[in-house]
N, CA, C and O atoms as a GROMACS GRO file, in nm:
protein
  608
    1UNK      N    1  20.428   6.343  20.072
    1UNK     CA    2  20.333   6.355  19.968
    1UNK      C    3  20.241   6.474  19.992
    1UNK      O    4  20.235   6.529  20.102
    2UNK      N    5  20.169   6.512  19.884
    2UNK     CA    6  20.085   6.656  19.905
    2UNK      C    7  19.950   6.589  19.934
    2UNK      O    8  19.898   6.491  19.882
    3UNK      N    9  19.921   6.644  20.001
    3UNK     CA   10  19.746   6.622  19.971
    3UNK      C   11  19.680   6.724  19.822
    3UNK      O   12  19.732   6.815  19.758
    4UNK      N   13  19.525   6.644  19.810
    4UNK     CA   14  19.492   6.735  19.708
    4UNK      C   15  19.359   6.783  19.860
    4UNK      O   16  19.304   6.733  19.959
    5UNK      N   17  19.370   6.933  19.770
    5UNK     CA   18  19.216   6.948  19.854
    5UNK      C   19  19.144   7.025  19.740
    5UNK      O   20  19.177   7.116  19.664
    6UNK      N   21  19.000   6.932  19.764
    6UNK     CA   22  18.915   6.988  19.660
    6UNK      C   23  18.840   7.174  19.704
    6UNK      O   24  18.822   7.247  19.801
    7UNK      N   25  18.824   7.174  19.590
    7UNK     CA   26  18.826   7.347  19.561
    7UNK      C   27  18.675   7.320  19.585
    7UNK      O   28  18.607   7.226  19.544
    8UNK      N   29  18.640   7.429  19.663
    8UNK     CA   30  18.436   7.451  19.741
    8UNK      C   31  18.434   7.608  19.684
    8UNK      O   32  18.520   7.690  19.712
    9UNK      N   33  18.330   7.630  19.607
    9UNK     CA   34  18.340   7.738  19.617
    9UNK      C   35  18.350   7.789  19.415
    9UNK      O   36  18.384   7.716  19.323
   10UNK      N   37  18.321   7.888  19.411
   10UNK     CA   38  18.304   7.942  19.271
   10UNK      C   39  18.477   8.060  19.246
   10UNK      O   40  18.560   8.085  19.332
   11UNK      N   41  18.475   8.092  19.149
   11UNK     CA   42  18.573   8.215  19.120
   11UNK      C   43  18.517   8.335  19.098
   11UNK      O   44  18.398   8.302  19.098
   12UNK      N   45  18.519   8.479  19.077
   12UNK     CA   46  18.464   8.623  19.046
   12UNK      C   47  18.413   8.592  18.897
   12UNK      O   48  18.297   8.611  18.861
   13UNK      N   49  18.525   8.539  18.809
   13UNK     CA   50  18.448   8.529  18.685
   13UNK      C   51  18.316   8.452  18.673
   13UNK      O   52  18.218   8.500  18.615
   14UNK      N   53  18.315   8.323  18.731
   14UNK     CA   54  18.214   8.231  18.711
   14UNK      C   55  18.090   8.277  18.786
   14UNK      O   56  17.982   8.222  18.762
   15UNK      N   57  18.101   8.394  18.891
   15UNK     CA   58  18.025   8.450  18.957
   15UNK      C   59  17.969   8.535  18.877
   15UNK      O   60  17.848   8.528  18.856
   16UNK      N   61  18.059   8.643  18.812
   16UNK     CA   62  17.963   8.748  18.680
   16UNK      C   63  17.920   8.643  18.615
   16UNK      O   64  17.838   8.576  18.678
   17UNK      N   65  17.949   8.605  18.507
   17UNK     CA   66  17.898   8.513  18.400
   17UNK      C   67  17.736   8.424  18.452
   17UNK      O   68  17.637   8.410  18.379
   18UNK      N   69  17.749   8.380  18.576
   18UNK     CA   70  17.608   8.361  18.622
   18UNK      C   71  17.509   8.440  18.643
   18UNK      O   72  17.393   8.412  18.614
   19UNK      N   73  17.553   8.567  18.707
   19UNK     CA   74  17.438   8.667  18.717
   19UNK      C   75  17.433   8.745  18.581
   19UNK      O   76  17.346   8.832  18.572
   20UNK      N   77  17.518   8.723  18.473
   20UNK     CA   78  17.462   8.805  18.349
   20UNK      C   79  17.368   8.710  18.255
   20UNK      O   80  17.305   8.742  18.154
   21UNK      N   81  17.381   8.554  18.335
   21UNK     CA   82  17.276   8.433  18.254
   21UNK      C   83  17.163   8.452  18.340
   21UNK      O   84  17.064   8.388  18.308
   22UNK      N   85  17.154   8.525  18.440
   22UNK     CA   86  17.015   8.506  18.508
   22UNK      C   87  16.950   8.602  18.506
   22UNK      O   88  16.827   8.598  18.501
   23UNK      N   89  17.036   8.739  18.510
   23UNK     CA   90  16.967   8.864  18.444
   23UNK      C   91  16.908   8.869  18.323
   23UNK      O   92  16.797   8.917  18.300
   24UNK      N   93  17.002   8.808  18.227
   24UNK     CA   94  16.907   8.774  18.059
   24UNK      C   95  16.775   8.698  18.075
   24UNK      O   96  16.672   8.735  18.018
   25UNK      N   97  16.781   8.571  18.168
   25UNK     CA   98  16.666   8.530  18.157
   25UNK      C   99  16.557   8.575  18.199
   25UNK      O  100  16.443   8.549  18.159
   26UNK      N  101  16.610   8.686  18.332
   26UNK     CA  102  16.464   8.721  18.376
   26UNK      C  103  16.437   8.852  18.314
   26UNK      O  104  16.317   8.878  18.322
   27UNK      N  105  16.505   8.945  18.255
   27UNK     CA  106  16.422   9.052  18.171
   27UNK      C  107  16.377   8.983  18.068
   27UNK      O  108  16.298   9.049  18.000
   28UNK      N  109  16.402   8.841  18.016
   28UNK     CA  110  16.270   8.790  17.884
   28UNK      C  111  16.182   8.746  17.941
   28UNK      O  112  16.089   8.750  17.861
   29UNK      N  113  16.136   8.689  18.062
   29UNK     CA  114  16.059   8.669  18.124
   29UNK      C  115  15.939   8.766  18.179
   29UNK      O  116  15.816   8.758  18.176
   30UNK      N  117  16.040   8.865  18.232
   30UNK     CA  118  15.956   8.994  18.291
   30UNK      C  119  15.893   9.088  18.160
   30UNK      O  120  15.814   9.181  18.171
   31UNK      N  121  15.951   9.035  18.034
   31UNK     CA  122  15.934   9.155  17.922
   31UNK      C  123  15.816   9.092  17.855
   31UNK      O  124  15.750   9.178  17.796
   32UNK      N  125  15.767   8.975  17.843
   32UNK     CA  126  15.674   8.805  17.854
   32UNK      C  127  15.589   8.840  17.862
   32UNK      O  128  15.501   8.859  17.778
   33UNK      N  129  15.599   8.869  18.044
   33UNK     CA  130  15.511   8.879  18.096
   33UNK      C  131  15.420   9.016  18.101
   33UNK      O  132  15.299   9.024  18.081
   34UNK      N  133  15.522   9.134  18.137
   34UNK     CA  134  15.504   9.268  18.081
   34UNK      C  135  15.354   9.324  17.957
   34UNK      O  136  15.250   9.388  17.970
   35UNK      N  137  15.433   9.244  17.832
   35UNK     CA  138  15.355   9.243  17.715
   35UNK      C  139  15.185   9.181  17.740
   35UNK      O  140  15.080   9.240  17.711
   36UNK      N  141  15.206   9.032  17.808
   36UNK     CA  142  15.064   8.957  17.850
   36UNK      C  143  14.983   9.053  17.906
   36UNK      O  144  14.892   9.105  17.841
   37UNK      N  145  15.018   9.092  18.063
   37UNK     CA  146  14.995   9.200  18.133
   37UNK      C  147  14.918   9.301  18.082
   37UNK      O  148  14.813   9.338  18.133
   38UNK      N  149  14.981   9.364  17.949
   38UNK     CA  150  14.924   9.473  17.866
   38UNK      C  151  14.789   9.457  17.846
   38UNK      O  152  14.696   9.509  17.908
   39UNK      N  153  14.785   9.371  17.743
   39UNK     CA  154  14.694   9.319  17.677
   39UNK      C  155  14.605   9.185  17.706
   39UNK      O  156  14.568   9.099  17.626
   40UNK      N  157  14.589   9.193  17.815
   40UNK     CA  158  14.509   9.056  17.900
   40UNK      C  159  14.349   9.134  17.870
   40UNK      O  160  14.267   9.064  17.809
   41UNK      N  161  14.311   9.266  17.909
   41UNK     CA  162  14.186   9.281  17.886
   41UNK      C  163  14.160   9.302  17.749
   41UNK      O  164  14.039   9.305  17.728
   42UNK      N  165  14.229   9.317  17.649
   42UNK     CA  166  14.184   9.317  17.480
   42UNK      C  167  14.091   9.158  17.462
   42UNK      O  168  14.045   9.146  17.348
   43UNK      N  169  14.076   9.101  17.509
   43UNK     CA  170  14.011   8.972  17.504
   43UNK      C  171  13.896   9.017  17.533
   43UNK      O  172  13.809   9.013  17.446
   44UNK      N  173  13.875   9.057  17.630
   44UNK     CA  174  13.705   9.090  17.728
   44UNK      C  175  13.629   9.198  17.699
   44UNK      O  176  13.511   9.218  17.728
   45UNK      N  177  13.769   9.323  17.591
   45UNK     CA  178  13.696   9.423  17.512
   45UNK      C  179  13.619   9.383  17.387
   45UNK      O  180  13.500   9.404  17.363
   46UNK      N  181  13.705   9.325  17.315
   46UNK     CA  182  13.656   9.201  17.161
   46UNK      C  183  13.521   9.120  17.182
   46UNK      O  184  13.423   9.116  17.109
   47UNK      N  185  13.543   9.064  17.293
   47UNK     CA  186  13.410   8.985  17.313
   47UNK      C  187  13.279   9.104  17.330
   47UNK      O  188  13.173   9.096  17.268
   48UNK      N  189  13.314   9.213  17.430
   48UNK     CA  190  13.182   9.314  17.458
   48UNK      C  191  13.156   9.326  17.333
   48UNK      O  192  13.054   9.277  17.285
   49UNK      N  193  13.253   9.401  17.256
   49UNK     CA  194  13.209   9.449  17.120
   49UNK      C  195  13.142   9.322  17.050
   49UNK      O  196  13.028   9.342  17.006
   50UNK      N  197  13.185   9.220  17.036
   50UNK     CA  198  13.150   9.082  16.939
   50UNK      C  199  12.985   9.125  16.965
   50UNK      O  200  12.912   9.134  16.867
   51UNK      N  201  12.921   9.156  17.132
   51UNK     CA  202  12.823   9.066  17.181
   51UNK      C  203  12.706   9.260  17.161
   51UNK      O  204  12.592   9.274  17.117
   52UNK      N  205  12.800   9.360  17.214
   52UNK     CA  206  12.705   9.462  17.133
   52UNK      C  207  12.655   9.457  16.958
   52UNK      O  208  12.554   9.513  16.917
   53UNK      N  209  12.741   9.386  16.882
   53UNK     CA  210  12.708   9.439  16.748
   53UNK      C  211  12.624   9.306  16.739
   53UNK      O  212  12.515   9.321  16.683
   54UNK      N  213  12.647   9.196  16.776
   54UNK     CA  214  12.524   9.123  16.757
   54UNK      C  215  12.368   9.140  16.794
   54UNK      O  216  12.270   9.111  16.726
   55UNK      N  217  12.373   9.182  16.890
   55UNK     CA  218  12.284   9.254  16.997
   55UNK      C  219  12.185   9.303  16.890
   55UNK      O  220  12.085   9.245  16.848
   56UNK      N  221  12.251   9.457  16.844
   56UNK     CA  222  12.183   9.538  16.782
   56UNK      C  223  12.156   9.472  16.603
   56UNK      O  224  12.075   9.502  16.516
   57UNK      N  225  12.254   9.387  16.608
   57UNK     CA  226  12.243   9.329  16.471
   57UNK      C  227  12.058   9.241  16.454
   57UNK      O  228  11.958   9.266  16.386
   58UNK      N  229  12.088   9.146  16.546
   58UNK     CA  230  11.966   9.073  16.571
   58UNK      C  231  11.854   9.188  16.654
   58UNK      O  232  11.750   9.122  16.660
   59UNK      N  233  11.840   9.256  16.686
   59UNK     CA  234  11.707   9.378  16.702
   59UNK      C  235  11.685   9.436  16.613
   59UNK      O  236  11.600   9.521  16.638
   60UNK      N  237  11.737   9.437  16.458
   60UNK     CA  238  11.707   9.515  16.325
   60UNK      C  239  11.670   9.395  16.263
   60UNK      O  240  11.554   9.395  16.221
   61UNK      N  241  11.756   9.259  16.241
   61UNK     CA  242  11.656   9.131  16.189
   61UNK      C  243  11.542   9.144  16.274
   61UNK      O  244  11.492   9.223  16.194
   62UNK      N  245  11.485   9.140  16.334
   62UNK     CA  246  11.357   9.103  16.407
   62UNK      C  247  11.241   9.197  16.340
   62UNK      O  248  11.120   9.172  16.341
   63UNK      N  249  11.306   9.315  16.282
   63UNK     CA  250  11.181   9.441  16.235
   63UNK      C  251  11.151   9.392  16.119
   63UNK      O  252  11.212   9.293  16.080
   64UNK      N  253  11.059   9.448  16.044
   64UNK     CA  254  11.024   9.418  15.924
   64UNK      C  255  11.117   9.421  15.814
   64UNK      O  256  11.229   9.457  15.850
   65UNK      N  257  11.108   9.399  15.711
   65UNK     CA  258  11.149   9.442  15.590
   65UNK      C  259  11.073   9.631  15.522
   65UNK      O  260  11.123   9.735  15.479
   66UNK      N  261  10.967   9.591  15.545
   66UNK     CA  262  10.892   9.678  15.489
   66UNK      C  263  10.810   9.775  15.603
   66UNK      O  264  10.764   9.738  15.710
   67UNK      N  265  10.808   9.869  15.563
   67UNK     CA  266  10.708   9.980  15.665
   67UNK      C  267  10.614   9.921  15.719
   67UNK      O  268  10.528   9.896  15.635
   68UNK      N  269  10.586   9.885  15.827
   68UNK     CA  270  10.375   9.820  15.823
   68UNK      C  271  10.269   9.932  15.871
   68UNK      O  272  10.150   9.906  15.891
   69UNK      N  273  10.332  10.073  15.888
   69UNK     CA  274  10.240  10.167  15.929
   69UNK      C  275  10.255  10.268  15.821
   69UNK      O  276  10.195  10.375  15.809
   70UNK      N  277  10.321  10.229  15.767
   70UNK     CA  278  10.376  10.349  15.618
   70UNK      C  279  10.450  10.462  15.627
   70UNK      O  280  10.504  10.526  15.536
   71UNK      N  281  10.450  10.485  15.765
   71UNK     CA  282  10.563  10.613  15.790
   71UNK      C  283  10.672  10.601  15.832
   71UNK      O  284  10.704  10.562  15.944
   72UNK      N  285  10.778  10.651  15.693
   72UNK     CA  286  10.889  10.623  15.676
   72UNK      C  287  10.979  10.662  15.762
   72UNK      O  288  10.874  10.704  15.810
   73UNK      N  289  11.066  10.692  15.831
   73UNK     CA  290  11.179  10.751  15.909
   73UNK      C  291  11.150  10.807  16.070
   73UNK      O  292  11.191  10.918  16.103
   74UNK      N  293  11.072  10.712  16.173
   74UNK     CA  294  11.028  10.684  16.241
   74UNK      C  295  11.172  10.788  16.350
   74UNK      O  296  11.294  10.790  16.339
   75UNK      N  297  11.098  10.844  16.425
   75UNK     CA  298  11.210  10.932  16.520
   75UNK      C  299  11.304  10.891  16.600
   75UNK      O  300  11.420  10.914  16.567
   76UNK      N  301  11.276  10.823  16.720
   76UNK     CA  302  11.296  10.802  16.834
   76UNK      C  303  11.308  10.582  16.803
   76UNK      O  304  11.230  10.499  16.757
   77UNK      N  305  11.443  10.576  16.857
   77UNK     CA  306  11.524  10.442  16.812
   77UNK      C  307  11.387  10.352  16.886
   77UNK      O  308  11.355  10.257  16.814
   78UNK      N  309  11.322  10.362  16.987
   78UNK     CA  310  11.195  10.300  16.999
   78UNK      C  311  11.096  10.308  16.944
   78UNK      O  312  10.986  10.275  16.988
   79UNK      N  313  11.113  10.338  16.875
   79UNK     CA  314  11.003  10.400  16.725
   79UNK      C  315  10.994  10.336  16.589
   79UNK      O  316  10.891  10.312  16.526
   80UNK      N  317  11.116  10.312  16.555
   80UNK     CA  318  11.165  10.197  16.450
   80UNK      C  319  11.102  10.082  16.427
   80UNK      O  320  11.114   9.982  16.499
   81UNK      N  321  11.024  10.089  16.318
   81UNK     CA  322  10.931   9.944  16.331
   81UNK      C  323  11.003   9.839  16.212
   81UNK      O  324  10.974   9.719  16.211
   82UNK      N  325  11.102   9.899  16.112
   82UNK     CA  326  11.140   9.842  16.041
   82UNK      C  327  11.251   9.849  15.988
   82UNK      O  328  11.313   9.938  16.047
   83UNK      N  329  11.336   9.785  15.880
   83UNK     CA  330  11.504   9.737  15.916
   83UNK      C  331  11.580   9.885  15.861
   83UNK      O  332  11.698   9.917  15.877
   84UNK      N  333  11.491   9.950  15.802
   84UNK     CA  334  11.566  10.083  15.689
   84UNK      C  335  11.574  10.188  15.813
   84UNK      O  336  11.664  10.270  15.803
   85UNK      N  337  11.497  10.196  15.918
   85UNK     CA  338  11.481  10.315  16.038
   85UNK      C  339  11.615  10.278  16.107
   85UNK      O  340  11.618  10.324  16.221
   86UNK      N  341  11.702  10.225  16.081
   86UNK     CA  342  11.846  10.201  16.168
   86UNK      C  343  11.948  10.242  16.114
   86UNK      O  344  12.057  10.244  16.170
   87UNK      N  345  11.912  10.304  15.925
   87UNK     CA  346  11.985  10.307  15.852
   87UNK      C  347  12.046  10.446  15.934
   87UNK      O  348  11.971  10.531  15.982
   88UNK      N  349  12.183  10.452  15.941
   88UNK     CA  350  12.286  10.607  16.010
   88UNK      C  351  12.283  10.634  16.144
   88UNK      O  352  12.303  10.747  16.188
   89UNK      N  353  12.253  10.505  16.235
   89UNK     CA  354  12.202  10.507  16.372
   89UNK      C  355  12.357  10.510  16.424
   89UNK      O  356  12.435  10.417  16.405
   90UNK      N  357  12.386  10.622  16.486
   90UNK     CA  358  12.522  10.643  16.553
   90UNK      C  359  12.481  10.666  16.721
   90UNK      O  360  12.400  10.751  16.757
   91UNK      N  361  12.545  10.583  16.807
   91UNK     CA  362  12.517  10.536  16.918
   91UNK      C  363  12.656  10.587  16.982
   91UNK      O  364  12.751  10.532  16.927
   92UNK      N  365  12.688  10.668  17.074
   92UNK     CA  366  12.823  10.703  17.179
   92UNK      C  367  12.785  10.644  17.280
   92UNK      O  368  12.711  10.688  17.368
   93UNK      N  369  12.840  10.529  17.270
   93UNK     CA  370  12.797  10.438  17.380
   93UNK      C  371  12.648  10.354  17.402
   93UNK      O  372  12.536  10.404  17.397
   94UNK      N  373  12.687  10.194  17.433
   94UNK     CA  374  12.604  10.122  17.376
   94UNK      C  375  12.460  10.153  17.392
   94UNK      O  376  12.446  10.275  17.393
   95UNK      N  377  12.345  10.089  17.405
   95UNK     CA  378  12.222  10.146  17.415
   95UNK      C  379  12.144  10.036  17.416
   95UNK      O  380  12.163   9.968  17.316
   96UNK      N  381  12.030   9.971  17.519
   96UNK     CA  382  11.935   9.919  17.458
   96UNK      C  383  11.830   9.928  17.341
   96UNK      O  384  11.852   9.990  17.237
   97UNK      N  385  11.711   9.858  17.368
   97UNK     CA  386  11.636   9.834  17.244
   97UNK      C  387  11.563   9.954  17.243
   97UNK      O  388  11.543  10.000  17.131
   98UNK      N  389  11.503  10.038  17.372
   98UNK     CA  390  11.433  10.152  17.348
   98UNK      C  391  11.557  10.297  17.365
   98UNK      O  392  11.511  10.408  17.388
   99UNK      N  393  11.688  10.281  17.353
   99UNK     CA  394  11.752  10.394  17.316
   99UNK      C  395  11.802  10.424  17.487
   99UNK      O  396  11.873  10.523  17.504
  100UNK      N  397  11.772  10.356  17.587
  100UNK     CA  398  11.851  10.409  17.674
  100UNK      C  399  11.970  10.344  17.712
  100UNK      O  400  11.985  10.225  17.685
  101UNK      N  401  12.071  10.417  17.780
  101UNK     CA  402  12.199  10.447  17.787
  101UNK      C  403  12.265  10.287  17.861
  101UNK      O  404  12.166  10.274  17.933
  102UNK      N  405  12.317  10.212  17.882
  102UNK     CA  406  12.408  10.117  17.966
  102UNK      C  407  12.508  10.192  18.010
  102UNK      O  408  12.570  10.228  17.909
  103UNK      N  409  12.554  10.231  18.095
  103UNK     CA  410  12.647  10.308  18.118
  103UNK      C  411  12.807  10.201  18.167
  103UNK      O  412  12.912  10.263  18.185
  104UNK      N  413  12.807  10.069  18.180
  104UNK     CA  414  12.922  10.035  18.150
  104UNK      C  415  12.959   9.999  18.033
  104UNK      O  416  13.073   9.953  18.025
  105UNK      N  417  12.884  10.006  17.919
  105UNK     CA  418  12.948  10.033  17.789
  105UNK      C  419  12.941  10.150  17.726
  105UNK      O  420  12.893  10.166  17.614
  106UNK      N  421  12.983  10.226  17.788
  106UNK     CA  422  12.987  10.370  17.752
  106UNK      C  423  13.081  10.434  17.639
  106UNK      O  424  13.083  10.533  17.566
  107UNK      N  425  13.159  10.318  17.668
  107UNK     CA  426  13.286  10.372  17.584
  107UNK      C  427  13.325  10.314  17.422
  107UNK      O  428  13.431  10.316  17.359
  108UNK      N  429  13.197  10.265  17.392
  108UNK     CA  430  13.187  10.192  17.253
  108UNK      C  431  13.093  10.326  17.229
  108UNK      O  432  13.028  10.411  17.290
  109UNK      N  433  13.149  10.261  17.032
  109UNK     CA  434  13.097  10.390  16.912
  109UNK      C  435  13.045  10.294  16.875
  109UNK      O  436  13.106  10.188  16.863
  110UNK      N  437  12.897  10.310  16.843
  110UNK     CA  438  12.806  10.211  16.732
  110UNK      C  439  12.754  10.253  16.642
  110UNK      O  440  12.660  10.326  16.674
  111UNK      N  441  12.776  10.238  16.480
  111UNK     CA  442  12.734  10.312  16.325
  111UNK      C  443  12.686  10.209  16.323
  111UNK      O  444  12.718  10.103  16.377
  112UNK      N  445  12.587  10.242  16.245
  112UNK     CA  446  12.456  10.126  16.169
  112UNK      C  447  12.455  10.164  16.037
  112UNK      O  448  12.446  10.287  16.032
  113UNK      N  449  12.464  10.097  15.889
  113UNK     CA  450  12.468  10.170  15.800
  113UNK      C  451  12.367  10.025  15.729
  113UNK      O  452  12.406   9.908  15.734
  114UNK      N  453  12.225  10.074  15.663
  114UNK     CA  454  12.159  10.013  15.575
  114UNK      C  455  12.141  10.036  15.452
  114UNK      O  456  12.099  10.148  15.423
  115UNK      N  457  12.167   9.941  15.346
  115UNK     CA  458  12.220   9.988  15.198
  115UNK      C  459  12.115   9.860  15.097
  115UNK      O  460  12.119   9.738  15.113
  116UNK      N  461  12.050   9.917  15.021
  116UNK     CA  462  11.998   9.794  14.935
  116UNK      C  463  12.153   9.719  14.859
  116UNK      O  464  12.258   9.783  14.854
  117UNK      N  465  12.144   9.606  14.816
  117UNK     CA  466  12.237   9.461  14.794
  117UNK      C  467  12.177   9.398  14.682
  117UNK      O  468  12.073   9.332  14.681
  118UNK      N  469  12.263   9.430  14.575
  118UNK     CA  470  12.280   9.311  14.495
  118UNK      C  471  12.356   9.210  14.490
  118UNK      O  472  12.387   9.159  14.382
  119UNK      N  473  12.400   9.162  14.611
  119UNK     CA  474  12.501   9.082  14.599
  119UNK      C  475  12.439   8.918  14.625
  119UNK      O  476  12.497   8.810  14.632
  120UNK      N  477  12.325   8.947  14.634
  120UNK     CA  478  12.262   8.795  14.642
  120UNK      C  479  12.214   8.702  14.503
  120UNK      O  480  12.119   8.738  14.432
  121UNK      N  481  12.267   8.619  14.485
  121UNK     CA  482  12.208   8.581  14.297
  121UNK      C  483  12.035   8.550  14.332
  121UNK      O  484  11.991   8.498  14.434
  122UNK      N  485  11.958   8.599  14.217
  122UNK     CA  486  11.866   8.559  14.240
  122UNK      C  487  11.755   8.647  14.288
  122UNK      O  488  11.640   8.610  14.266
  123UNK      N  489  11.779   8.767  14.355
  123UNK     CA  490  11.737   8.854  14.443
  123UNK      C  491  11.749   8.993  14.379
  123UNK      O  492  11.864   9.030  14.357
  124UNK      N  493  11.656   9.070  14.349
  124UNK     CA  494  11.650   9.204  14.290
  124UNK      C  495  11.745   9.300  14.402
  124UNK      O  496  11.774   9.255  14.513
  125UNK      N  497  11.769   9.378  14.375
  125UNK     CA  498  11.837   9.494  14.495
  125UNK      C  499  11.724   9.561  14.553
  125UNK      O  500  11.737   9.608  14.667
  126UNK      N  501  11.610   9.572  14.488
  126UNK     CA  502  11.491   9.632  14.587
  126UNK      C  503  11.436   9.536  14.679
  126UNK      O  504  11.347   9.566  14.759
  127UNK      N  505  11.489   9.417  14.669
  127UNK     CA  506  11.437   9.311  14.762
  127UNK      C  507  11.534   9.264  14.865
  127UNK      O  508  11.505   9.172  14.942
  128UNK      N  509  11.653   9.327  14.866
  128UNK     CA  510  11.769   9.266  14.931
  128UNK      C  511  11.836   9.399  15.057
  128UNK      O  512  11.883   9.497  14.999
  129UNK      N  513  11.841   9.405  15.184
  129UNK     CA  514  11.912   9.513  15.241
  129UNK      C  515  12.035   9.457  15.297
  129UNK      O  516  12.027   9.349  15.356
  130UNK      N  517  12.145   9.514  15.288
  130UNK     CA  518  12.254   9.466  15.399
  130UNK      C  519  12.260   9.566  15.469
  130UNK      O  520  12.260   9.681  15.425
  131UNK      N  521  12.268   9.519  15.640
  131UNK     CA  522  12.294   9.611  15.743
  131UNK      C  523  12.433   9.542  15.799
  131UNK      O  524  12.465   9.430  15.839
  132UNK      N  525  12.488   9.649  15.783
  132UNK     CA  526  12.642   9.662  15.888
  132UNK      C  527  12.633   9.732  16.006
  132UNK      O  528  12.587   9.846  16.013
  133UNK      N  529  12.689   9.644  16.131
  133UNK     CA  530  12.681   9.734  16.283
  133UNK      C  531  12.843   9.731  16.264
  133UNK      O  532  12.918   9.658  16.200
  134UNK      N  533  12.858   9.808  16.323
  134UNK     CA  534  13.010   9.900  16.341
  134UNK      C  535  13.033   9.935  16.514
  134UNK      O  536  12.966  10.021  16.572
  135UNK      N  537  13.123   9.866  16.572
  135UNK     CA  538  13.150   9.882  16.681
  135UNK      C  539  13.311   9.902  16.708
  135UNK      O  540  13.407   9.831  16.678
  136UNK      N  541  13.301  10.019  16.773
  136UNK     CA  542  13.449  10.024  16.826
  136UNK      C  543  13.490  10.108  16.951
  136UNK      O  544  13.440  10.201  17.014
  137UNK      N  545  13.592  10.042  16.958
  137UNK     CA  546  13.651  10.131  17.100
  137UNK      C  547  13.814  10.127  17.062
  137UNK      O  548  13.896  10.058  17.004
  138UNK      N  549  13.798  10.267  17.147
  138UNK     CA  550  13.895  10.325  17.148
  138UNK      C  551  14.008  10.344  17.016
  138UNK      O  552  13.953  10.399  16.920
  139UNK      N  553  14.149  10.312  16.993
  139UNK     CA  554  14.200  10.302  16.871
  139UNK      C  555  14.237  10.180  16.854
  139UNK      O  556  14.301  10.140  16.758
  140UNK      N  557  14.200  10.119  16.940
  140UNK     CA  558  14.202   9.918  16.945
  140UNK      C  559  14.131   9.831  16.892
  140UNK      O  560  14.188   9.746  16.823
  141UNK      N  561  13.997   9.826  16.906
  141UNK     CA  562  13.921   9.832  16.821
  141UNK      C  563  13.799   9.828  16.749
  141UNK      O  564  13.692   9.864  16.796
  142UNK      N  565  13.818   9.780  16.625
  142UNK     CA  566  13.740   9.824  16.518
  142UNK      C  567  13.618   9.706  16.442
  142UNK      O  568  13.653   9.638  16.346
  143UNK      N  569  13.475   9.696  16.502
  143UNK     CA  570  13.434   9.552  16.420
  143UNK      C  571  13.327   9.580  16.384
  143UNK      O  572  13.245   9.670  16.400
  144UNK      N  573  13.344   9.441  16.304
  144UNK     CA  574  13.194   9.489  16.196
  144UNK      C  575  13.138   9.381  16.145
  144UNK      O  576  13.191   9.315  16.056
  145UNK      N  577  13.040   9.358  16.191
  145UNK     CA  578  12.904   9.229  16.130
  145UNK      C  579  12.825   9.272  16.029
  145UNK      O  580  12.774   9.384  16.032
  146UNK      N  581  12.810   9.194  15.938
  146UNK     CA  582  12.701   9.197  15.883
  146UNK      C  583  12.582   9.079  15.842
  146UNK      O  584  12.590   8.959  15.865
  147UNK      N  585  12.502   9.132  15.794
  147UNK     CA  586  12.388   9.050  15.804
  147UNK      C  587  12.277   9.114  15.666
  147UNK      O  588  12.255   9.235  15.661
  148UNK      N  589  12.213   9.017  15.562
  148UNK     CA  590  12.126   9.044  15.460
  148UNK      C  591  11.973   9.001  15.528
  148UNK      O  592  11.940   8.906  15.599
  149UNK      N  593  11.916   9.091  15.485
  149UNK     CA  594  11.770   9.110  15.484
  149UNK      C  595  11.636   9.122  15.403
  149UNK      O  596  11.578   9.228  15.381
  150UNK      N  597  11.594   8.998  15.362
  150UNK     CA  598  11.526   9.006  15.245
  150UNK      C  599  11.361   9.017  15.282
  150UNK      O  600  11.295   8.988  15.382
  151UNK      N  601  11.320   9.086  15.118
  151UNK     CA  602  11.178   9.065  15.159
  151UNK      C  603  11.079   8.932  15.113
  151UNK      O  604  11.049   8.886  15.003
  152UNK      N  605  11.056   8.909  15.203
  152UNK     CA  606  10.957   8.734  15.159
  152UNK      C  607  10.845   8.726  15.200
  152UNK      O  608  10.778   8.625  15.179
   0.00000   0.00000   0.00000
């Protein structure tokens, strides 16, 4: 009688065919991960920006509506006593409340643009301002808050 003897061991084909299933899996894995990798700090840029345009958003609510010294177009960003003196305020890189520099946000663009608003029912347009802060970096990106300002 024959013996059987069991077969230990793989063939050449079943050998390619495994390393072309394990190569596929790990370039989708590595390509996964690759992509994450990229874009892991776009999160922590979004938030700076979120937290500069609020910043400067809420330091223009806080000023008046109206002049309280009567002179209009006040020079120097520490100078600004009221919400219209922010109107075209272009910032290369972020800035505190009296205009000096932060130098790890250097790399944000900040436009301020103040416009009288009729878009409130109820509310004349000489009584209504909307200010938009504009923050961005780099060609990534691009944000923008706004906020109405009335006089009461």
């Amino acid at each position: 009688m024959f013996a059987h003897k069991n077969q230990n061991g793989v063939t050449l084909v079943e050998l390619l065919i495994s390393i072309v299933i394990v190569a596929v899996a790990a370039s989708a894995v590595l390509a996964t991960l690759a992509m994450t990798t990229g874009s892991s700090a776009d999160p922590m840029v979004r938030r700076q920006a979120t937290s500069i345009a609020e910043a400067y958003l809420e330091e223009i609510l806080l000023k008046s509506f109206a002049d309280p010294d009567g002179v209009d177009g006040e020079a120097t960003r520490a100078a600004f006593d009221d919400v219209d003196d922010y109107d075209g305020l272009s910032d290369a890189g972020a800035r505190d409340q009296f205009g000096n520099a932060i130098p790890a946000l250097a790399d944000y663009t900040i436009a301020v643009a103040v416009n009288t608003s009729a878009a409130l029912p109820g509310v004349p347009s000489t009584d209504a301002l909307r200010i938009d802060v504009n923050v961005s970096w780099a060609a990534d990106i691009n944000f923008t808050v706004s906020a109405y300002r009335i006089r009461f």
